[in-house]
MARDRENNU-275662 format. One record per residue (C-alpha): residue in one letter; x, y, z. Coordinates in steps of 0.1 Angstrom, whole numbers, plus 5000, padded with zeros to 4 digits. Layout:
N
AXYZ
...
END
This chain:
471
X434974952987
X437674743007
X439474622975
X440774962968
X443775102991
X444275432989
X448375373000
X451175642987
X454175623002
X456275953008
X457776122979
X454875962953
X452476282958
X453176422929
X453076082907
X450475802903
X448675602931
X448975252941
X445275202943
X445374872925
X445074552949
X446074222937
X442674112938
X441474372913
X444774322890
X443774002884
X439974082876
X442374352852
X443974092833
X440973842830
X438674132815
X440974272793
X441873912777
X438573812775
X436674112760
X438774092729
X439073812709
X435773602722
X433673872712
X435374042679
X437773812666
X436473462670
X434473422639
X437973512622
X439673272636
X437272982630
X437273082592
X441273042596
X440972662611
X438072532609
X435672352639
X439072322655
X439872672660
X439972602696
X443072482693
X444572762681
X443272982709
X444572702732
X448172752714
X447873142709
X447473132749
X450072942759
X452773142741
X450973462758
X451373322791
X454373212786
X455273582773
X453373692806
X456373482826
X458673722814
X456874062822
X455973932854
X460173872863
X461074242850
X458074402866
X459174272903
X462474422892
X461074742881
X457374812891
X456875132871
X454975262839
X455375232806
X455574852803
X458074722781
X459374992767
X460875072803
X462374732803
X463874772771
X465575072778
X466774942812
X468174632796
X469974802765
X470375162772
X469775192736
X467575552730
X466975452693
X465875072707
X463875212733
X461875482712
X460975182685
X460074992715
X457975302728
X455975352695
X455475012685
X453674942720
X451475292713
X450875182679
X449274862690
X447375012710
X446175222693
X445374982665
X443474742693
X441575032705
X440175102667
X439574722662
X437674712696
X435575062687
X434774892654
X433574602668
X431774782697
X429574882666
X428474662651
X427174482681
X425474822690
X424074772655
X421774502670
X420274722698
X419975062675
X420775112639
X420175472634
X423375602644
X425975592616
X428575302629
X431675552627
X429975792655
X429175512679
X433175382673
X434275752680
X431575822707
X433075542727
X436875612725
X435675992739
X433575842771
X436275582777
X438775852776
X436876072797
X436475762824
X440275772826
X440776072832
X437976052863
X441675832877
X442775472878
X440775362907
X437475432887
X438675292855
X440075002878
X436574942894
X434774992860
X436974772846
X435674502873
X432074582862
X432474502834
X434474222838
X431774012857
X429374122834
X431073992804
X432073642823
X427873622825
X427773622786
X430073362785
X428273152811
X424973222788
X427073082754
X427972802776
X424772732788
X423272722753
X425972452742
X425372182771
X421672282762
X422172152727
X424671892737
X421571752762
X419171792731
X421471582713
X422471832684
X425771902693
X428371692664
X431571652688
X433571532653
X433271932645
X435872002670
X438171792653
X437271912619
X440272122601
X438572302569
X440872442549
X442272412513
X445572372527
X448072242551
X446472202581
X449972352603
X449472652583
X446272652585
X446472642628
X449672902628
X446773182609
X444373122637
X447073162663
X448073452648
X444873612652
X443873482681
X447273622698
X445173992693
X443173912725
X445973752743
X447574142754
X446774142789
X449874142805
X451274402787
X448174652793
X448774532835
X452674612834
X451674972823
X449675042857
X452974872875
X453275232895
X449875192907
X449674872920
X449774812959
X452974602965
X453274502933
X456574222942
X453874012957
X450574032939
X451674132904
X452773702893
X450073552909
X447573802892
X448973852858
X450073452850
X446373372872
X444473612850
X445973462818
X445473042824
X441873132835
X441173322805
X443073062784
X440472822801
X437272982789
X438473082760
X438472672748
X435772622765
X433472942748
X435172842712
X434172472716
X430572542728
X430072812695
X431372502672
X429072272687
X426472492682
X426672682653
X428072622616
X431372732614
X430772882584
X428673112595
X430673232626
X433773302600
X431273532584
X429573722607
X430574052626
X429173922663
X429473552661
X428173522697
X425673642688
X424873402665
X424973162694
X422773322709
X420373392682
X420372992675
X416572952692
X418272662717
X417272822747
X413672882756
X413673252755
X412173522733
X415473522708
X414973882696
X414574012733
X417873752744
X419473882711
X419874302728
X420274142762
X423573962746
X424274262729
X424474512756
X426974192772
X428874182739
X429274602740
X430374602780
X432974332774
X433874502739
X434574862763
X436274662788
X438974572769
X439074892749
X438875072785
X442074912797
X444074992765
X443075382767
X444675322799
X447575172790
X448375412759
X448275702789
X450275532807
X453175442780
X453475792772
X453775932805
X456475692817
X458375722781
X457876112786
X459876102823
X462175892800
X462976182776
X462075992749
X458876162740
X457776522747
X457776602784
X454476732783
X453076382783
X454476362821
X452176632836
X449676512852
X446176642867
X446876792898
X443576652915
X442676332894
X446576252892
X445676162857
X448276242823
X445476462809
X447376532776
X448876212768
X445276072768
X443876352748
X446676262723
X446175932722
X442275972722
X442976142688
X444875932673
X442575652677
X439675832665
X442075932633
X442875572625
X439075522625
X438275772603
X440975672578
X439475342577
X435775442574
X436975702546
X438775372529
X435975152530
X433575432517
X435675482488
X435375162481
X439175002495
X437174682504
X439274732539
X437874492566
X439174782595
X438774472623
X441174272606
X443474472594
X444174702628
X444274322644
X446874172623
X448774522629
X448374512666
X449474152663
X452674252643
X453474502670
X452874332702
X454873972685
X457674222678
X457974392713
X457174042731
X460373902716
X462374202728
X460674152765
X462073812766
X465473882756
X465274202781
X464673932805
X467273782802
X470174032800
X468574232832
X469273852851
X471473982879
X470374332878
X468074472909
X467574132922
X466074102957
X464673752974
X460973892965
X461073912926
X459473662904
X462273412883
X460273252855
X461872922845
X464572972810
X463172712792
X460072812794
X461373202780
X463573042753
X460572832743
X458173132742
X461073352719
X460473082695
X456773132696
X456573502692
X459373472662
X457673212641
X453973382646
X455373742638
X457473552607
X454073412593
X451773702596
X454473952581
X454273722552
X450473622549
X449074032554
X452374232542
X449874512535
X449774552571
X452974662568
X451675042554
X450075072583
X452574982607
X454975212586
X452075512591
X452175452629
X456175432630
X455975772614
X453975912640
X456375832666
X459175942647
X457776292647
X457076292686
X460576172692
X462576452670
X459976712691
X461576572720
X465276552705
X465076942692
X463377072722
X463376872752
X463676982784
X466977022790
X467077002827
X468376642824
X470376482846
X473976562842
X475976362811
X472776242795
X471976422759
X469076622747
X466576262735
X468376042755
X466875822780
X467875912817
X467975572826
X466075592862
END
């Protein structure tokens, strides 16, 4: 395949590949956005707002991409795994910083990837019920971690699959809506409609907040910096590309399911596409377009979850040559140059946050595990987004070179004020996401004093046993 360079300069052998053209970064960025919240959340978000949830994924990205600005500027400056968490220790040298940074960017990971295996389900539901839904979410974080560790370029060129496959879904939902539009059924004052009991801000900054859960992209492409080819030139243009043309058919998708299904009923349903779908506009068999939509739905669902395997990999093998985790995390598979046991860590850890919310709701907790693991990936990624941009901004100066990226200051300061409000109003509408958050903090904790007690201690000279080298 000509998209795929297999280029590694001198001295890389023994770390990862730049495999990853610009061309397949941005397919990278546009899959991972869209598999998310158009398939899982987007019901959620329209029970938030009302017929004009669009809006608040036109909002939610805007700040992302704005957010996007930033990683794009340090990753120019720094082209290596681990995301933010590198940039945050680069920019304050702080190990304590830097390790909150570290778990809190695993943690929402983590929690997306539960989210995205729950949701995987119940779309799976529609095409066969007899496996309990818990196996199929488990069942997909083990094949999705095994296709990682296969390497990057497969996962990459999966991850492009899959991407066109889902964009063909979307096309389909669109379809159905100009259909119905042409049929005259299609009420354009819906999209203008805010139903809610209360202020209708309020009611816009909810939607944004949840929306904001599929709006990750660029985080999940800094981590697979180190394997992009030339990554100075093609890493802007993909990342901030990727972002606007997902922003673009994510309005477009959530006007088309207003127009052409009651709102009401995409707030409570588990696949609201497929709702769409299942409308009877098209002239098709519905219970034979209904599994056809449903294998879509699934392939965008493992998309996303694909990429953020990936990227919880990758955090922990470029926070592991960091010294702030175990450096066991670092070692890598001397064939598929893959970190073999940072994803059979993070594979488990997944699969235990799913089992702790299928024991809840079978107890009876009532806990909605979609929602809940969004709003906590949400309270995590607003958190680390904030501390990105003001990274940003302290590392101006720092490794500069006429090739890196300068995203405009207003446009920074303007997306810090984003992040803060949204991670302000979530905190205080879902504070028993907070527990959770907590539980995932602790996690960390414990893998960081492993590292602090017994780290290797063949450091480079002056730095301490848990302290970040600094390279």
């Amino acid at each position: 395949m000509t998209d795929i360079s297999e280029v590694e300069t001198a001295g890389e052998e023994s770390g990862l590949k730049r495999t990853i053209t610009g061309r397949l970064l941005f397919f990278y960025v546009l899959g991972d956005v869209l598999g998310s919240g158009i398939y899982v959340l987007i019901g959620a978000v329209a029970g938030e707002v009302g017929g004009a949830f669009w809006i608040a994924f036109l909002i939610g990205v805007s700040i992302a991409t704005i957010t996007g600005a930033a990683y794009a500027e340090l990753v120019t400056k720094f082209p290596q795994a681990a995301g933010a968490a590198l940039f945050v220790n680069k920019a304050f040298k702080s190990r304590i910083l830097t390790f909150l940074v570290t778990v809190s960017m695993l943690s929402a990971c983590f929690a997306a990837s539960g989210s995205l295996a729950t949701g995987f389900a119940s779309y799976f539901d529609t095409v066969w019920s007899l496996p309990p839904a818990i196996l199929v979410s488990l069942g997909l974080i083990v094949l999705l971690t095994i296709v990682n560790y296969l390497g990057i370029t497969e996962s990459v060129v999966a991850n492009l699959v899959m991407t066109i496959v889902e964009i063909t879904g979307l096309v389909v939902v669109l379809l159905i809506a100009v259909v119905n539009t042409g049929k005259g059924d299609s009420h354009f004052d819906t999209l203008t409609d805010f139903s809610t009991n209360g202020n209708e801000i309020f009611a816009v900054v909810a939607g944004v907040a949840l929306a904001f859960f599929a709006m990750t992209g660029f985080e999940n492409a800094a981590n697979v910096a180190e394997e992009v080819v030339d990554p100075a030139k093609h890493f802007p243009r993909a990342l901030v590309g990727g972002m606007l043309a997902a922003g673009v058919i994510y309005v477009l998708v959530a006007m088309s399911a207003a127009l052409v299904v009651d709102v009401s009923q995409l707030a409570s349903s588990d696949a609201p596409l497929l709702d769409v779908v299942e409308s009877g506009v098209l002239p098709i068999s519905v219970s034979v377009l209904s599994i056809v939509f449903a294998i879509i739905a699934m392939t965008a669902i493992t998309n996303t979850t694909l990429v953020s395997v990936v990227t919880q990999s990758r955090i922990l093998y470029g926070m592991a040559r960091e010294d702030v985790v175990p450096g066991a995390f670092a070692k890598i598979h001397q064939r598929r140059r893959s970190p073999v046991l940072a994803l059979l860590f993070c594979a488990a850890v997944v699969m235990g946050l799913l089992l702790v919310g299928w024991v809840l709701n079978e107890t009876g907790a009532g806990i909605d595990v979609v929602d809940r693991l969004a709003t906590v990936t949400v309270v995590f990624t607003l958190f680390i987004y904030s501390l990105v941009i003001v990274a940003a901004f302290k590392l101006r100066g720092e490794a500069e070179t006429e090739e890196n990226y300068h995203a405009p200051t207003p446009v920074l300061v303007l997306g810090l004020v984003g992040n803060a409000v949204l991670l302000v109003y979530v905190v205080v509408d879902d504070p028993g996401s907070l527990l959770w958050v907590g539980g995932l903090l602790m996690l960390g904790l414990v893998l960081f004093l492993v590292e602090y007690a017994f780290g290797d201690r063949t450091r480079p000279e002056g730095a301490r046993r848990g302290e970040p080298s600094g390279r």
